[in-house]
NUNU-916905 format. One record per residue: x negated, y negated, z negated of N, C-alpha, C in turn. Coordinates in Angstrom, 1 decimal, always signed. Layout:
<nodes>
NODE;X;Y;Z;X;Y;Z;X;Y;Z
...
</nodes>
This chain:
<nodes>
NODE;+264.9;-52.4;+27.3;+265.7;-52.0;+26.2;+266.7;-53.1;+25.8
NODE;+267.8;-53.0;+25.5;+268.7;-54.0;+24.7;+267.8;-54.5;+23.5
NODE;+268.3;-55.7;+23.2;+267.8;-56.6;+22.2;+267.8;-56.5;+21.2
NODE;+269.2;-55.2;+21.0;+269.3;-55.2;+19.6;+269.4;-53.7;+19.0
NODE;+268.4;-53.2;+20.0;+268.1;-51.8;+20.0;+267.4;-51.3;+18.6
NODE;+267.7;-50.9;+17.4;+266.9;-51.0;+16.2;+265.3;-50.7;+17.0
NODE;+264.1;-51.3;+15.8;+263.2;-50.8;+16.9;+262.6;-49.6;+16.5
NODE;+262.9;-48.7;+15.5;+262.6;-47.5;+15.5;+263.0;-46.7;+16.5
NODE;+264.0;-46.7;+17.2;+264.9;-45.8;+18.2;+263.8;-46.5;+20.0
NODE;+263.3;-47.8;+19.3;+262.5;-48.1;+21.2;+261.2;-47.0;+20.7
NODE;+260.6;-47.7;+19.5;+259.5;-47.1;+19.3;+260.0;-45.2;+19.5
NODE;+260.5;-44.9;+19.1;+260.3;-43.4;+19.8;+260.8;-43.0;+21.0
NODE;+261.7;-43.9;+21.7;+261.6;-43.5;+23.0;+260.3;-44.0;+23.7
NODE;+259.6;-45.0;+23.3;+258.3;-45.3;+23.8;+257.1;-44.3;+23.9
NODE;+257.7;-43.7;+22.6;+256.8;-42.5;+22.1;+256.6;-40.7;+23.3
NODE;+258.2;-41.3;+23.5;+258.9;-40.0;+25.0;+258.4;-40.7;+26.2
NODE;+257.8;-42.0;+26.7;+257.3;-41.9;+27.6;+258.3;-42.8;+28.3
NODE;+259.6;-43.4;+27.5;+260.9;-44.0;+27.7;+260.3;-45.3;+27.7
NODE;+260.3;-46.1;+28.9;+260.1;-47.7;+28.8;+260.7;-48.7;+28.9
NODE;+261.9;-47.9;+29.6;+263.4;-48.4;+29.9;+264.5;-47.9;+29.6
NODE;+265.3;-48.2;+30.0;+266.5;-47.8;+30.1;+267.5;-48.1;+31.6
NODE;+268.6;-47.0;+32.0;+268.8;-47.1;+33.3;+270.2;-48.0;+32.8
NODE;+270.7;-48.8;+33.8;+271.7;-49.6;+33.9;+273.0;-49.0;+33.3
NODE;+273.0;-47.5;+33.8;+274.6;-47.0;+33.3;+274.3;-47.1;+31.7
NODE;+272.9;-47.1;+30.9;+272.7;-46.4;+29.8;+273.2;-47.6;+29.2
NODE;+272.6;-49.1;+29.6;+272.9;-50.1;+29.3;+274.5;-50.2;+29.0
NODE;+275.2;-50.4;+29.9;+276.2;-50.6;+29.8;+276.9;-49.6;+28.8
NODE;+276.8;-48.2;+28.5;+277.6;-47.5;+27.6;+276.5;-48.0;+26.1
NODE;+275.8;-48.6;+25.8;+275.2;-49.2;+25.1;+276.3;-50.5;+24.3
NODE;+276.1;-51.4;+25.4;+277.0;-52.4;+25.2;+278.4;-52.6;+25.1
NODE;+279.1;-50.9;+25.3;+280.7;-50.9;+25.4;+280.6;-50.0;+23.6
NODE;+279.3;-49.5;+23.4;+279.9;-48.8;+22.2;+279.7;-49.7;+21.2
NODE;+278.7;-50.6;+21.3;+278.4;-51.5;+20.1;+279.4;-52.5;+20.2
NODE;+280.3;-52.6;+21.2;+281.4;-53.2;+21.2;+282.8;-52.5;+20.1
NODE;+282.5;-51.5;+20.2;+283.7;-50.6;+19.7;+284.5;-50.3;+20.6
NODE;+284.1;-50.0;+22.0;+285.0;-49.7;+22.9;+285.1;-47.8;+23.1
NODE;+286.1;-47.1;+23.6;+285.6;-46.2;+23.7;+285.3;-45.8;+25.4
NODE;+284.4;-44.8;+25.3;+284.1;-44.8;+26.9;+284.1;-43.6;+27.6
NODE;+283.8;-43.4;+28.8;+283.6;-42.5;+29.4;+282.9;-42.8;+30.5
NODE;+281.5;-41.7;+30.6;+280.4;-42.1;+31.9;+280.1;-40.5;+32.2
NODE;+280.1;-40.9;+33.8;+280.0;-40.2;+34.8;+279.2;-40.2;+35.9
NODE;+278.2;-39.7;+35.8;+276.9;-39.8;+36.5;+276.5;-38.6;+36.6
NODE;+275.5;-38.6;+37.6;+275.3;-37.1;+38.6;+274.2;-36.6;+37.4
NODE;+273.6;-34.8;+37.4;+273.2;-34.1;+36.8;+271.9;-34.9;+36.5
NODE;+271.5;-34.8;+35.5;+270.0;-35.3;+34.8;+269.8;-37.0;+34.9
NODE;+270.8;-37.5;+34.8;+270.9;-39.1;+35.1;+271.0;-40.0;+33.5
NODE;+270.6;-39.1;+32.7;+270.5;-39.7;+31.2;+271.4;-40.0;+30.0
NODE;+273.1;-39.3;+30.7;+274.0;-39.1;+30.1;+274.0;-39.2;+27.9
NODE;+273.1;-37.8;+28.2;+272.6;-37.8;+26.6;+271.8;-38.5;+25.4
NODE;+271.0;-39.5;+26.4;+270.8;-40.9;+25.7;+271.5;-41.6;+25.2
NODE;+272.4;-41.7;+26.5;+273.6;-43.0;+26.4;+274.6;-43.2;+24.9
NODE;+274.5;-41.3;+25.0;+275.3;-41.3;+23.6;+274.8;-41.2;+22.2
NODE;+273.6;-40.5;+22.4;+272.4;-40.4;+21.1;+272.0;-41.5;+20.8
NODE;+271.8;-43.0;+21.4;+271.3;-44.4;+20.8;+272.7;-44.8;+20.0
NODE;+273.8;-45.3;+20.6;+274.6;-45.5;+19.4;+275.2;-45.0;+18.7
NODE;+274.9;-43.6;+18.4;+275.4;-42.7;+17.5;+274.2;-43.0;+16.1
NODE;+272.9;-42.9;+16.5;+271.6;-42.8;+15.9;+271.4;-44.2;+14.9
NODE;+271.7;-45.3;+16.3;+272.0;-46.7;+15.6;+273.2;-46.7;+14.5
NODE;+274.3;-45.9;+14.4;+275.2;-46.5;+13.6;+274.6;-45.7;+12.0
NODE;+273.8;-44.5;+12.2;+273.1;-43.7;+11.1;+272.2;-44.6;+11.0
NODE;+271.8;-45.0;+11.4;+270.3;-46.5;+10.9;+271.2;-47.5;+9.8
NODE;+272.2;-47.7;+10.2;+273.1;-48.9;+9.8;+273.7;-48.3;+8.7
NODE;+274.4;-47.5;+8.7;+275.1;-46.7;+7.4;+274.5;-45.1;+7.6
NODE;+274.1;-44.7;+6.6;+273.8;-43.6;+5.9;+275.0;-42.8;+5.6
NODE;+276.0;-43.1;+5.2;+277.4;-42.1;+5.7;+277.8;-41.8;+6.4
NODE;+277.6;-42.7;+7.9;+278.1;-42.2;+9.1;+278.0;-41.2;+9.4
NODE;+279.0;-40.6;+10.0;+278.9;-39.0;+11.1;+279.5;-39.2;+12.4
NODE;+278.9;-38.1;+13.1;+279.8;-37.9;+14.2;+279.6;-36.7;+15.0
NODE;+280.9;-36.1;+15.5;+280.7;-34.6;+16.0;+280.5;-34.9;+17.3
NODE;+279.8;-33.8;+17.9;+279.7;-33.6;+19.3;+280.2;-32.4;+19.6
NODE;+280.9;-32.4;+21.0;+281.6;-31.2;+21.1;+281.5;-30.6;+22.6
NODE;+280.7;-29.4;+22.8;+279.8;-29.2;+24.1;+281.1;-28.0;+24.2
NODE;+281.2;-27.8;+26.1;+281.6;-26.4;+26.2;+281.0;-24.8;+26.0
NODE;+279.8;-25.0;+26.2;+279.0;-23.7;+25.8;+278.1;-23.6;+24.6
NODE;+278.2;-22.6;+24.3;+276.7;-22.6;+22.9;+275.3;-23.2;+23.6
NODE;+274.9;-22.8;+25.1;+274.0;-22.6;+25.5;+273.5;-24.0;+25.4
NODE;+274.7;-24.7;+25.7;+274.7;-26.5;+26.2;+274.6;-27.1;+24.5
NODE;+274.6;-27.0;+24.1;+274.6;-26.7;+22.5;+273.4;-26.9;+21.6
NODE;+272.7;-25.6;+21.8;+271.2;-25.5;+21.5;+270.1;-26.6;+22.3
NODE;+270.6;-26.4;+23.4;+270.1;-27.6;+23.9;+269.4;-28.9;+24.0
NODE;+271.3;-29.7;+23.5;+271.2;-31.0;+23.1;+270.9;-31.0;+21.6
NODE;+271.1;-30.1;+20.9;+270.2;-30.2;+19.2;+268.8;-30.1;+19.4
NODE;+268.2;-29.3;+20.3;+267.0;-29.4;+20.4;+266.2;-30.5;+21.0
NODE;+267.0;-31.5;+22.1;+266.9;-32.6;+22.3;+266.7;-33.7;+21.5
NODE;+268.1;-33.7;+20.6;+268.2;-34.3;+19.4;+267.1;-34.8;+18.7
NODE;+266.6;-33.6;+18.0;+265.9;-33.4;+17.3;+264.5;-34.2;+17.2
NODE;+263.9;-34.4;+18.3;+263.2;-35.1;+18.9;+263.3;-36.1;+18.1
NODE;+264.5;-36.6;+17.6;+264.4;-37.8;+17.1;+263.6;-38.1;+15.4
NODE;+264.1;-36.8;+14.6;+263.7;-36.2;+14.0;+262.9;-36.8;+12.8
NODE;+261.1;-37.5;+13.6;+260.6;-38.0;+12.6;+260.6;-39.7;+12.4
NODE;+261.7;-40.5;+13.3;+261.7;-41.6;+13.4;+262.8;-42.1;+12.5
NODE;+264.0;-41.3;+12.6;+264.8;-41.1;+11.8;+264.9;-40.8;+10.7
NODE;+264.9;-40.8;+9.2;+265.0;-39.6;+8.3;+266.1;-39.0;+7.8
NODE;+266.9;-39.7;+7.9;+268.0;-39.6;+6.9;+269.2;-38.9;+8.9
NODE;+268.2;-38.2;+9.2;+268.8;-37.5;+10.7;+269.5;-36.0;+10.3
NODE;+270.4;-35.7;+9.8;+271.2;-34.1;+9.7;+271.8;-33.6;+10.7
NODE;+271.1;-33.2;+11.7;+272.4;-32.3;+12.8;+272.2;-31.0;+12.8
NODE;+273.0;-30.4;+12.7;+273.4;-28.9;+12.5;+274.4;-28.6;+13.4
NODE;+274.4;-27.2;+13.7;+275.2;-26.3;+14.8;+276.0;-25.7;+13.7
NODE;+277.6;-25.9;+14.2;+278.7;-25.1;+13.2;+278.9;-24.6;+14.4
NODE;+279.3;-23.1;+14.6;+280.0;-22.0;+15.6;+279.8;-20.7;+14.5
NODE;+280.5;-19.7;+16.0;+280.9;-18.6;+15.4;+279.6;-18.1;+14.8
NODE;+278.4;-18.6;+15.0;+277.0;-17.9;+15.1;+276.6;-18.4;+13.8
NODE;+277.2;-19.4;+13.5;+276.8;-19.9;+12.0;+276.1;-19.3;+11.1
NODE;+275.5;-18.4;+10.2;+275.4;-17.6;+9.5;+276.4;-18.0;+8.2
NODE;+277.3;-17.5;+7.4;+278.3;-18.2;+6.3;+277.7;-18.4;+4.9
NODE;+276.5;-17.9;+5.3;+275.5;-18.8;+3.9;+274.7;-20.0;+4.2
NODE;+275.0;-20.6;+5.1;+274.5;-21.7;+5.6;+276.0;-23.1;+6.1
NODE;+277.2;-22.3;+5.7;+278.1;-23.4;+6.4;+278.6;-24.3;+5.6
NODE;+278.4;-24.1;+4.1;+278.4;-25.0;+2.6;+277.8;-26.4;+3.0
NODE;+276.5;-25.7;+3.1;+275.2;-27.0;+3.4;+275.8;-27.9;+4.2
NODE;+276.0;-27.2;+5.9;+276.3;-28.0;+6.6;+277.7;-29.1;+6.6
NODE;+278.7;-28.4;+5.9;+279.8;-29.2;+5.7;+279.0;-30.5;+4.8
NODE;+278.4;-30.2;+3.8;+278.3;-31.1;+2.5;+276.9;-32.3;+3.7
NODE;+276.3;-31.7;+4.2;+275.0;-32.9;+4.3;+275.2;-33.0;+6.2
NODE;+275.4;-32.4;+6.9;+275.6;-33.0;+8.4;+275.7;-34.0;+8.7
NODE;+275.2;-34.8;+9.2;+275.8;-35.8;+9.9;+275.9;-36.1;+11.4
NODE;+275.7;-35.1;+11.9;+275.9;-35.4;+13.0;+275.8;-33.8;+13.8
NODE;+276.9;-33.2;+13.8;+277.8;-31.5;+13.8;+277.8;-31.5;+15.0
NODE;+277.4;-30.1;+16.2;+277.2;-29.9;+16.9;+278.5;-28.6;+17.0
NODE;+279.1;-29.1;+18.0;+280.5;-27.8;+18.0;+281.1;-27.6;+19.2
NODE;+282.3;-26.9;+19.1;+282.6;-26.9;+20.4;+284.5;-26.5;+20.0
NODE;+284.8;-26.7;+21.2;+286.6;-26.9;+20.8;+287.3;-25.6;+20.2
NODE;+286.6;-24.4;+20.3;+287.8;-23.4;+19.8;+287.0;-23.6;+17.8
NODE;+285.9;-23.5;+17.8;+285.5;-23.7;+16.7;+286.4;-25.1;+15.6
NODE;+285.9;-26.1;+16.3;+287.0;-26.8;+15.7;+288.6;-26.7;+15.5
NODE;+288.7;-26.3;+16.4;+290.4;-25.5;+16.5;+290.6;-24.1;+15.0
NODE;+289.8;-23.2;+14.9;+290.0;-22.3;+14.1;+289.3;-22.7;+12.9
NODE;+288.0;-23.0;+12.9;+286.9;-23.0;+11.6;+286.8;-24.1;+11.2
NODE;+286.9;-25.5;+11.6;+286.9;-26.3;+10.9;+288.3;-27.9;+10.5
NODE;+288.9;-27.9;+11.6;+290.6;-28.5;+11.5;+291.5;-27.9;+10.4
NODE;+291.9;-26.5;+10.5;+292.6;-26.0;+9.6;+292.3;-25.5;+8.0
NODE;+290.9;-26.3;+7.8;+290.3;-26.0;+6.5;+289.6;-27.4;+6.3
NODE;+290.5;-28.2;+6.9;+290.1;-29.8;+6.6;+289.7;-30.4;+5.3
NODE;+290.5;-29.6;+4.0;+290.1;-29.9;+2.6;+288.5;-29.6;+2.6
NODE;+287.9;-29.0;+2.8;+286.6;-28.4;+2.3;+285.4;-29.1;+3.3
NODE;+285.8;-30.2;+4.7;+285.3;-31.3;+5.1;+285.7;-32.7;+4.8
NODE;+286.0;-32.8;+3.8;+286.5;-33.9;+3.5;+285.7;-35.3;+3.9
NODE;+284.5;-35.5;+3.1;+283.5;-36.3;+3.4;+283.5;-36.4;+4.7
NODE;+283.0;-35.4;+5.4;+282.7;-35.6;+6.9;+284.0;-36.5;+7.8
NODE;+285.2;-36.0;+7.3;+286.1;-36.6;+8.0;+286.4;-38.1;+7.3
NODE;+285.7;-38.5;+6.2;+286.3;-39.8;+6.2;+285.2;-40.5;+7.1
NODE;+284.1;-40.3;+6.8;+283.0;-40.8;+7.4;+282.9;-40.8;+8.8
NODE;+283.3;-39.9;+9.7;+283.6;-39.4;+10.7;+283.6;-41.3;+11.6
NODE;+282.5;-41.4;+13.0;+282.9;-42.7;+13.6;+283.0;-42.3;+15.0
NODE;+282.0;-41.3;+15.7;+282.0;-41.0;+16.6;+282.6;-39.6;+16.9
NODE;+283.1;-39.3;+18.1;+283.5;-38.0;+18.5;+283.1;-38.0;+20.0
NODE;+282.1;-37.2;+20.4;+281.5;-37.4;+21.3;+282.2;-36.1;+22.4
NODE;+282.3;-36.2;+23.3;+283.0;-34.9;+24.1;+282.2;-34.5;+25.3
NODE;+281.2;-33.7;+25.3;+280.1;-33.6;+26.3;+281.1;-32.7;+27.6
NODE;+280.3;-33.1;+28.8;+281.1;-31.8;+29.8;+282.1;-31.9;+30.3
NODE;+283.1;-33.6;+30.3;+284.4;-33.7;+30.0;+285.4;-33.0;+31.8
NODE;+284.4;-32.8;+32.5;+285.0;-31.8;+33.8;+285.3;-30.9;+33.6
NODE;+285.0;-29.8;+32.2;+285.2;-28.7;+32.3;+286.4;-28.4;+31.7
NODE;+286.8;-29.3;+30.8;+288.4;-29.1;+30.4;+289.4;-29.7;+31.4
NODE;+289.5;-28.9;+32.1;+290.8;-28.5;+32.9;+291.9;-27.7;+33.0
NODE;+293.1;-28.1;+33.6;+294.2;-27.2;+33.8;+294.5;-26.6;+32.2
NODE;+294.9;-25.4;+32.1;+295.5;-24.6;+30.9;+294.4;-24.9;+29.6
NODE;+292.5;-24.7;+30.0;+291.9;-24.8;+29.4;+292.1;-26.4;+28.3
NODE;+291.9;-27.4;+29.3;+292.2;-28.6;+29.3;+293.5;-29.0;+28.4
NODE;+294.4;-28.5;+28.6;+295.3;-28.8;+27.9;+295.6;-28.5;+26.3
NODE;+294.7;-27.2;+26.5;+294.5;-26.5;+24.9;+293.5;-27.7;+24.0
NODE;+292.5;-28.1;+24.7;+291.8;-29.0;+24.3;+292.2;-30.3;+23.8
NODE;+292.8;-30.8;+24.9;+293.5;-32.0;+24.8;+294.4;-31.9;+22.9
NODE;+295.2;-31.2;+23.3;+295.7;-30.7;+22.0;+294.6;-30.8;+20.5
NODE;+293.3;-30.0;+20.5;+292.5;-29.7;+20.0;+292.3;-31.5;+19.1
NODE;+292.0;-32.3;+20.1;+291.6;-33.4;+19.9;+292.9;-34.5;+19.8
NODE;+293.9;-34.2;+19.7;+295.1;-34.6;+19.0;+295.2;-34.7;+17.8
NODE;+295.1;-33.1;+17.4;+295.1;-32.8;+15.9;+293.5;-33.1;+15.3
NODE;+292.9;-33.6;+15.8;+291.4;-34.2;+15.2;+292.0;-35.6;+14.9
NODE;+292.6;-36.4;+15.8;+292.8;-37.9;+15.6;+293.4;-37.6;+14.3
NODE;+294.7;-36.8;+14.1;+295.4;-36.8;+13.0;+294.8;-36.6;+11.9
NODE;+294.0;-35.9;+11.8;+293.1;-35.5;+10.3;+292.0;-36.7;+10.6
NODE;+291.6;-37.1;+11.1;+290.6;-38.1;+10.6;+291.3;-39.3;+10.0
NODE;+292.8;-39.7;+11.0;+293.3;-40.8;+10.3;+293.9;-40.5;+8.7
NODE;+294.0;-39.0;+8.7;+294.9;-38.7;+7.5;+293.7;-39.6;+6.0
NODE;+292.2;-39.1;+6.7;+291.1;-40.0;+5.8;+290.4;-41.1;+6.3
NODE;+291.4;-41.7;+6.4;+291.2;-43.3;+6.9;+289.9;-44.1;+7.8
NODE;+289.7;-42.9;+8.4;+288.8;-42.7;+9.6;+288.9;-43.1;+11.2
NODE;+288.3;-44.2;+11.5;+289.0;-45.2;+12.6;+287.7;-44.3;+13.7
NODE;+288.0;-43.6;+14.6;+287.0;-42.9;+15.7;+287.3;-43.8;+16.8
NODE;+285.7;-43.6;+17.6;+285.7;-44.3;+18.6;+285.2;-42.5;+19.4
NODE;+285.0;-42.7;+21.0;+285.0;-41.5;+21.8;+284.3;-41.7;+22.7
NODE;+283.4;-41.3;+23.3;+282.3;-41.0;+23.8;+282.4;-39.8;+24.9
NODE;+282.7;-39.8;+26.0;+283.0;-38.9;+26.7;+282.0;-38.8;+28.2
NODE;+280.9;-37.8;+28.4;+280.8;-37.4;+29.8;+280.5;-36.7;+30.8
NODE;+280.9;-36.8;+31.7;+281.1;-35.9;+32.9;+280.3;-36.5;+34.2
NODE;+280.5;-34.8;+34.5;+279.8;-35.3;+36.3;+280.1;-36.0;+37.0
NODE;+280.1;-36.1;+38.0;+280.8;-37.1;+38.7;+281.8;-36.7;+39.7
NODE;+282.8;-37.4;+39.2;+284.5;-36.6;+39.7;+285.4;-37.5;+39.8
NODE;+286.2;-37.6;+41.0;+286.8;-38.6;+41.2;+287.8;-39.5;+40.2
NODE;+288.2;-39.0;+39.1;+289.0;-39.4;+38.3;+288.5;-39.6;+36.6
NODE;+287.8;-40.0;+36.6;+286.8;-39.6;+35.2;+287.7;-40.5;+34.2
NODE;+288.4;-41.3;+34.4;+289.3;-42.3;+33.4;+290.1;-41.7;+33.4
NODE;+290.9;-41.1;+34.6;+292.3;-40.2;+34.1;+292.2;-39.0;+32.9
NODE;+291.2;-38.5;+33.4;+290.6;-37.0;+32.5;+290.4;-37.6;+31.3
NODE;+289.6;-38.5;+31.1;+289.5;-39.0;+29.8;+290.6;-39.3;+29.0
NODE;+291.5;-40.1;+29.7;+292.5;-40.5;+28.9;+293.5;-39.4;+28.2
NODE;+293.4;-38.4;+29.6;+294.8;-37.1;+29.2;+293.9;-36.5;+28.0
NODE;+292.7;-36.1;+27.8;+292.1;-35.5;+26.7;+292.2;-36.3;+25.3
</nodes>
């Protein structure tokens, strides 16, 4: 583990059976607690979702205001990583992740705006339900540090471009509340993973 891994976050990967960590995990480890933003690309089940859940988790250990969205292409992919998440659950307390989509139930999206911290979404959602009614996330967007973009292969071409866009008008509303994002992006492994990153 890095040195300066809080040790609640080893102790419960120790708890998962985690005794290590793999070299890519390291490195996006060391590029985020740098403030860099990144993008990693590594083949299916290679630990992608760690890489981004420790310094997301670490910056919620450090500040208690912190947030950060994640933004998957499918619901399916979705449920998933919150259920993965979660896991983290009793090591963390002060851990809020919630699912905003079309599926939301609208007696439940008050809550989630006001206490989330760490919002599980996906790009047309943000595009309709949550960007254009930016007054009523206020908090979240000042607080806002990470923007995490899972799956980043799948926005391509026409798709890709809508997105790209998507995440244009994110930068602008977060700066509008003086919200400095860093970006967290990954994908399979594809020959261009910097280009893609960068055009999104």
């Amino acid at each position: 583990f890095p040195i300066d891994l809080p040790t609640v976050l080893a102790q419960a990967l120790a708890g998962r059976g985690i005794c290590s960590l793999y070299s890519h995990q390291i490195q996006a480890w060391e590029s985020t607690r740098c403030g860099e933003n990144i993008v990693l690309a590594t083949g299916t089940a290679s630990g992608k979702t760690l890489a981004y859940n420790l310094p997301v988790l670490a910056a919620l250990l450090e500040n208690q205001e912190a947030r950060a969205l994640y933004l998957f292409p499918t619901k399916a992919l979705t449920q998933d990583q919150l259920s993965g998440l979660n896991s983290f659950q009793a090591s963390i307390k002060n851990l809020r992740s919630a699912i905003y989509d079309g599926d939301t139930p609208q007696s439940h999206r008050s809550a989630i705006r006001k206490n989330a911290n760490i919002l599980f979404t996906n790009p047309d959602m943000l595009h309709t339900g949550i960007l254009p009614h930016h007054t009523n996330w206020g908090e979240f967007f000042r607080n806002l540090r990470f923007v995490v973009i899972d799956e980043m292969h799948t926005y391509r071409g026409v798709f890709g471009s809508h997105v790209a866009n998507v995440v244009r008008r994110l930068k602008r509303v977060a700066k509008f509340y003086g919200a400095d994002l860093q970006f967290i992006l990954t994908s399979a492994t594809i020959g261009n993973p910097q280009e893609l990153a960068g055009r999104l």
